[in-house]
Each structure stands twice: as structure tokens, then as C-alpha cells.
N, C-alpha and C positions, 0 to 999 in steps of 0.2 A: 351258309347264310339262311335267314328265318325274319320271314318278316308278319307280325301280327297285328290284329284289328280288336279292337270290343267296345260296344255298343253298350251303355247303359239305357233299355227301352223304357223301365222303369223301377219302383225299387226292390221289385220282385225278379225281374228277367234283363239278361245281359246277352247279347248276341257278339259269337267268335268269330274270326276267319283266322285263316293262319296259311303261310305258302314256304316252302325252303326247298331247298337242294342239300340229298348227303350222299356223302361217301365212305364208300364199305373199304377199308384193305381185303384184298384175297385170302382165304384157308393157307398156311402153310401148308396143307400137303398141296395144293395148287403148286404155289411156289416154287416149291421144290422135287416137284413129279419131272420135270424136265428145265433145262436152265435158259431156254429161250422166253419160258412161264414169267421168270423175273419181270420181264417187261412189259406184263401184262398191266392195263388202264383199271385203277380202281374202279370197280361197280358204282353206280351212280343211280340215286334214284330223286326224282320230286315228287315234294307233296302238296295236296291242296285239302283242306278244311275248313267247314264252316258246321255251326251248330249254336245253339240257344239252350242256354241254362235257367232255369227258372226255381224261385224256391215257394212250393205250394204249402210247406208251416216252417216257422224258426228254424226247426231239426228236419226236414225232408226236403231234399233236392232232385228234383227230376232236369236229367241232362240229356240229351239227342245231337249228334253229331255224324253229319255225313262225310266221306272220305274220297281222294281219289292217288293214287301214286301211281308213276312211270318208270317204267326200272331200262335204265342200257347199259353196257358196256359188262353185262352178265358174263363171267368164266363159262363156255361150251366146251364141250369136248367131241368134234368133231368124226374121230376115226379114235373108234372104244379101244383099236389094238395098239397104240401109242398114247405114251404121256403128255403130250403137247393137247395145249388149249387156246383157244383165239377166245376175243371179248366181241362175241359176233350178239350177245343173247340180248332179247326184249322182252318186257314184260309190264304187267300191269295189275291192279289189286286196286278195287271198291267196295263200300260197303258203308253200314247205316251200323251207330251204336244207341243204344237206350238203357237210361240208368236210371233206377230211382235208390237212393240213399237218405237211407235214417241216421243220424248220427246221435251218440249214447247220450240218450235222455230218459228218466226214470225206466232206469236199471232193463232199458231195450234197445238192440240198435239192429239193423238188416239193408240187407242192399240186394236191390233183383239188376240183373244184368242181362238184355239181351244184345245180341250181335249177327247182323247177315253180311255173307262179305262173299266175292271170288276174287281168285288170284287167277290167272294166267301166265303163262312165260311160253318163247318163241327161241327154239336156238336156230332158225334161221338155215334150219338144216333142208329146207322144202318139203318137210313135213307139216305143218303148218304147227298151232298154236295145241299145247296142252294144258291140264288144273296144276300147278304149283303144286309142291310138297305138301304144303301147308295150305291149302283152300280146305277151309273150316264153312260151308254157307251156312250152317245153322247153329249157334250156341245161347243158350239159357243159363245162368249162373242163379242161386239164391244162394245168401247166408245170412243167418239171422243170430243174435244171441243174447242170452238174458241173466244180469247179476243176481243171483238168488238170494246173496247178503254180502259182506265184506270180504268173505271167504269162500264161498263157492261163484261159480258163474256156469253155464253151460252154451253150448254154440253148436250149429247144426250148417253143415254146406251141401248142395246138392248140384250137380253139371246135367244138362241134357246136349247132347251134340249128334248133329250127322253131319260126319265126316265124308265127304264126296270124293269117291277113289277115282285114279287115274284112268282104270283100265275096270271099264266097266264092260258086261254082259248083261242078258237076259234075265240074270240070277242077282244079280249089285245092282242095285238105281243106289247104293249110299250106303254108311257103317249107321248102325245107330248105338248110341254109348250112355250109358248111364250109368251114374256116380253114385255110388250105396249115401246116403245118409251118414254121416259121421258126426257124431254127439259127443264130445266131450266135456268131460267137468274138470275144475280144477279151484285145487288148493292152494289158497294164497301162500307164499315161503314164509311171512313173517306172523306169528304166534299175536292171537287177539290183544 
């Protein structure tokens, strides 16, 4: 279920909400690592969003959208030396998106993307809470690209990300990642 909002503020800016409930099926090898698994309760998670889109010319779109999701009934694995899992696990994931989008107008388009977010999950084991797989708190996206004529175009993307590891020391406060520039050109297939 997914229930939405939007506000027309004016004829430049439109404010969102948005709330649902999903469910995940389990990994088959969940499934089938042990056959009490079968009965395990689909993962479960809600959402909640709200953000404002606004368009600052014709072709450019600046979007910002905050987030909040609750995750239960997460697969744990309890006792690493058996296959059996219980749906003991908790979790949760925030974060802030910002967008600004050109879209193609005289032979230019690009889009910068950031993103701060943490994840958490709890398998309730009296360990307490850890970063999720996937806690990404930092990422920067750019792409940009420009039609040279009917027949060429070229395009350039670039990520910057710190990746925040689980298991941190003295030596890790974060991954930091950067994405080589990648420039391509291309040939249109049909002959002028």
C-alpha cells in the first residue's frame, strides 16, 4: 500500500509526501538453508517522504527529498554454526537527496546528484545496532553531455563516495572512492 500528497505551491514548485509499507520475499538460499526457513514472515519495511521540486528555467530541475524507512521482520542468523534463521532483525535508513537536472536542450544536458544517508540494522542478538551493508553516507554523482552534431555526441560521468565500513579502527574513519572520468563518443548507426 502507498499513499501520496503533492502540493502545487506555485507554477514553478510542487511539494511531495509519500508513506507505504513493502514486502521483501526471502533469498532462496534463506529458504532453503534449513526447511523450518520456509516459514519465515517476509521482511517488511515503511516508508516516509517528503521533498520539493522546483524548476529554476524550462530545462533545469532542482529536486531535494528527505527520507525515513523501518525495516522488521529482517532474516537473522542467530548461531553461525546452523542453518536456521528467525525474523528477529530491525532496522532503519535516513537520508537527504539533491538533484539538479538539465534536460537536452541546445545540444547540452547534465545532472549533479548528491546523497547523505545511514542505514542501520539490529539482529537483536544483544549486540546492539550496526552500519547496514550498504550505508553509503556520502555520494556525489555528475554527468554531463554534449551533441557535437547529428553524429557525434560525447558524455562524461564522475562518483565521489565514502563508503563507511562496518568495522572500523584507528586506521578507517571510511573508504573514499573515486570514479575515473569516462568520456565517450559516439557514432550515430544511420549514415547522414
Amino acid at each position: 500500500p502507498r499513499l501520496t500528497a503533492s502540493y502545487k505551491a506555485n507554477d514553478n514548485t510542487r511539494l511531495n509526501a509519500a508513506g507505504s509499507v513493502h514486502y521483501q520475499a526471502l533469498d532462496l538460499f534463506v529458504l532453503t538453508a534449513a526447511p523450518p526457513n520456509e516459514t519465515l514472515a517476509h521482511a517488511r519495511a515503511g516508508h516516509l517522504i517528503a521533498g520539493v521540486t522546483r524548476y529554476l528555467r524550462d530545462d533545469v530541475k532542482l529536486t531535494a527529498e528527505v527520507y525515513y524507512k523501518r525495516f522488521d521482520r529482517l532474516p537473522v542468523w542467530p548461531d553461525r554454526t546452523r542453518p536456521l534463521r528467525t525474523s528477529d532483525g530491525v532496522g532503519w535508513a535516513a537520508g537527504i537527496d539533491v538533484s539538479v537536472i538539465k534536460r537536452f536542450v541546445d545540444q547540452f544536458y547534465g545532472q549533479v546528484n548528491y546523497s547523505y544517508a545511514q542505514s542501520k540494522r539490529d539482529d537483536r542478538d544483544g549486540r546492539g545496532s550496526y552500519n547496514a551493508d550498504f550505508n553509503q553516507p556520502h555520494i556525489l554523482n555528475v554527468l554531463a553531455g554534449y551533441e557535437v552534431n547529428k553524429t557525434w555526441s560525447v558524455a562524461g560521468k564522475w562518483r565521489y563516495a565514502i563508503l563507511d565500513n562496518s568495522v572500523k579502527n584507528e586506521h578507517t574513519e571510511g573508504t573514499l572512492v573515486w570514479d575515473a572520468i569516462v568520456i565517450y563518443a559516439g557514432l550515430d548507426e544511420t549514415p547522414p
